[in-house]
N, C-alpha and C positions, 0 to 999 in steps of 0.2 A: 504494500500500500504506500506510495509515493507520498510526500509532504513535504512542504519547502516554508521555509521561516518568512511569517510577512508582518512586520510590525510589531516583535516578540510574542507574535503565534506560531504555533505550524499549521500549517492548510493541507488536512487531504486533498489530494486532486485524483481524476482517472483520465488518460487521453488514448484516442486510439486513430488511427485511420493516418493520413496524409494528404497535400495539401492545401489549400488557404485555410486559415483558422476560424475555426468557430469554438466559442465559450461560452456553458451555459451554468446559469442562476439559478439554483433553488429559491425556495419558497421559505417564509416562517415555517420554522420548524421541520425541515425538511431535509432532505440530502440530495446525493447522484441519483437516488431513485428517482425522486421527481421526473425525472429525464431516462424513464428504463426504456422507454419504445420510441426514445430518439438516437440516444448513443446508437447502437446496434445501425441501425438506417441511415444516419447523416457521416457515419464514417468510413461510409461504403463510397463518396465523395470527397468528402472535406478532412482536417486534420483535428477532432475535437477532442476537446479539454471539458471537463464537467469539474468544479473545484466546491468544496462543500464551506460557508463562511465559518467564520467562529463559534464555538459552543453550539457547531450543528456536527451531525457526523460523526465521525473519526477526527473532526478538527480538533483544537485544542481547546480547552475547557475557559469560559469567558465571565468572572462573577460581575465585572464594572455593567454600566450604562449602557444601551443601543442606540446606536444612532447611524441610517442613510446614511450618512456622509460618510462614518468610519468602515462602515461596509463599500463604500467606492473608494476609499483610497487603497483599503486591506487590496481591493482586486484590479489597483492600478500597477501596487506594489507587484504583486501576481504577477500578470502579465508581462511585467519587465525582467522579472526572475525567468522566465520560463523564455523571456526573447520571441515571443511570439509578435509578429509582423503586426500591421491593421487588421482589425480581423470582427466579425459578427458578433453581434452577443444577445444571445436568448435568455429572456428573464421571465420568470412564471412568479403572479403577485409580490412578495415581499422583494422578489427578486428582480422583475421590471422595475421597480422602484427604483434599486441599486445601479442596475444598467443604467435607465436614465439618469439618474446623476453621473454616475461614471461619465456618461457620452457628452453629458453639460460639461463637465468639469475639465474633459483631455477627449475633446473631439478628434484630434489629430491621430488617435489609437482604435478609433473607430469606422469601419467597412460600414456596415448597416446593422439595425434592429429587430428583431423580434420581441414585442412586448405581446405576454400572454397573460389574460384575464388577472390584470392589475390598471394602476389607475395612479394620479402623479400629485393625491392629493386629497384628502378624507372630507365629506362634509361634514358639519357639524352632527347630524343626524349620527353619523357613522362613526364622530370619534365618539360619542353617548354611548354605542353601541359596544364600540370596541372595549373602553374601558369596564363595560360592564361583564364583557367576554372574560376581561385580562385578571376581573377579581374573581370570577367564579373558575378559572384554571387554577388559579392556586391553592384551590380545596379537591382538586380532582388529582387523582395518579395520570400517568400518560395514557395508561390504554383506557381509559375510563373518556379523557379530553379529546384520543385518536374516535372513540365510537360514538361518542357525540358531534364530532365534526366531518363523521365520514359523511352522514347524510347530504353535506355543503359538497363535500367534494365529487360525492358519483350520483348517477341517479338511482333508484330503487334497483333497477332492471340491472346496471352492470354491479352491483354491489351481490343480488343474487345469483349471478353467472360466471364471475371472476371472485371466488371466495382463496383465492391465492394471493391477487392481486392488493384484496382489501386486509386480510391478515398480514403481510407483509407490512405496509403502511401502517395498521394499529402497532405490530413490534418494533418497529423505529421509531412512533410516538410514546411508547410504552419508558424507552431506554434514554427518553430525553425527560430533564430536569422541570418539571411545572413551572417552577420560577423562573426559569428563561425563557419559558412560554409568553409570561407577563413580563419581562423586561421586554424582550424584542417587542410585544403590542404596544408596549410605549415608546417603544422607537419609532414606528411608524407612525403614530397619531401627533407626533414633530415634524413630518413630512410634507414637504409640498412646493413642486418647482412648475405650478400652474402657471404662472407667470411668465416662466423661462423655457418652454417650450418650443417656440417662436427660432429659438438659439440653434433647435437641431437641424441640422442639414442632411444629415445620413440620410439613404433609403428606410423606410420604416414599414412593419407589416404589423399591423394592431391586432392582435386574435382574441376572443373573447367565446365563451359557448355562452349557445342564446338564451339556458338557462339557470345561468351563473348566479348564486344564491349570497355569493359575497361581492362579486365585482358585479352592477346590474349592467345591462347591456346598451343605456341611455350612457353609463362611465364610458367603454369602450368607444362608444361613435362621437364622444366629447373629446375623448384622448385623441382618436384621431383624425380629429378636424382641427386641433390646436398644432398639430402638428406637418406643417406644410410638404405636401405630396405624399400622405403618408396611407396605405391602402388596408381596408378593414375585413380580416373574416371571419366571419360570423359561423362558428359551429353549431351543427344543428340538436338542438336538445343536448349540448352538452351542458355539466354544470362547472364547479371551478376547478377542477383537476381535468379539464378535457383534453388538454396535450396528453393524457394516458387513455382516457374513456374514448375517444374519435383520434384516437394515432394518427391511421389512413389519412383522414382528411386534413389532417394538419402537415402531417409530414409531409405530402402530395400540393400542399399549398404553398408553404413554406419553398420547398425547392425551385418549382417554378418561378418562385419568386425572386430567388439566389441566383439562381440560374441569369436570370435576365439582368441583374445587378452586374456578377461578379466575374472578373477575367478568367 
């Protein structure tokens, strides 16, 4: 298991495939899994890097503050350790977040975007919500917080059909800390570069499933309309883990997309 020191952490990473880079972004509370039925298929093209942030994973264990911001520099530092060129970056929620500030902050490391069912800025509505999320994780064990938030993440139908997919997901939430649960949700509810969107210039590709129970899908077509030339897809009946629940269709979308961008 690979790790490189970024900011007196060490960072799991997994990379496989060859060449132009692509790097993709967990989610709160999440790992390389988040990304199981992209590695395999995007490295049959590209040279991809999946890197797990702090006090996620195998990464190294994190008791301070979260904050956006310290998650885009951890994965500026990354990227320069690793020497990897201009190159993609796929972010799914907590982790579009990341990329977009990343891409605000050291545009010149940046090919294009995939932001997937995340959003650059909580409403009020939504920080009430989260905080209220952030205090009742902290009385929950992890598989207890993973089974109550799977319902967010798949819909009925793939939660009963893929009982591998979902028990994997509950044991990675099981083996993470509660309390870092509720720190990282108050790292995001400090979040928000609505303003500075205007700034990006990369190719962008907004994905969102149409029924996304945390990101709504009025977020995704606001994200990308804020963001000049940047193109929207809409998965159908997914909810917010849909980069795993509609693989096909993302992956299939995604590419065409790359494709037409990238040398």
């Amino acid at each position: 298991m690979p790790k490189i020191d970024v900011n007196g952490v060490k960072l799991h990473y997994e990379e496989s495939g060859k060449g132009s880079p692509i790097v993709f972004v967990h989610g709160m509370g999440g790992t390389v899994f988040d990304w199981v039925m992209q590695i395999p298929f995007f490295s049959k093209f590209y040279h991809v890097v999946a890197v797990e942030m702090r006090d996620h994973g195998e990464s190294d264990k994190w008791s301070g503050p979260y904050d956006i911001k310290m998650f885009s520099e951890d994965l500026a530092q990354f990227v320069r350790k690793l020497k990897l060129s201009k190159g993609v970056f796929f972010g799914v929620s907590m982790g579009g977040m990341v990329v977009m500030q990343f891409a605000l902050d050291h545009p010149d490391m940046v090919e294009a975007l995939v932001l997937a069912d995340t959003q650059p800025g909580l409403s009020e509505e939504a920080i009430k919500a989260g905080l209220e999320m952030a205090s009742m994780s902290q009385k929950m064990t992890g598989e207890e917080l993973a089974k109550a938030t799977m319902e967010f993440n798949f819909t009925p139908n793939f939660i009963k059909d893929h009982p591998d997919v979902v028990e994997r997901a509950i044991k990675i939430s099981d083996a993470r800390d509660p309390s870092a649960t509720f720190r990282a949700a108050q790292g995001l509810l400090k979040f928000d570069v609505r303003k500075r969107l205007k700034e990006l210039k990369a190719p962008t590709l907004v994905a969102n499933g149409e029924d996304d129970q945390v990101i709504p899908l009025s977020a995704a077509r606001d994200l990308a309309e804020r963001i000049k030339g940047a193109r929207l897809l809409i998965m159908s009946k997914g909810r917010h883990m849909s980069i795993i629940e509609k693989a096909d269709e993302f992956n299939k979308a995604v590419l065409d997309f790359l494709k037409k961008i990238m040398k």
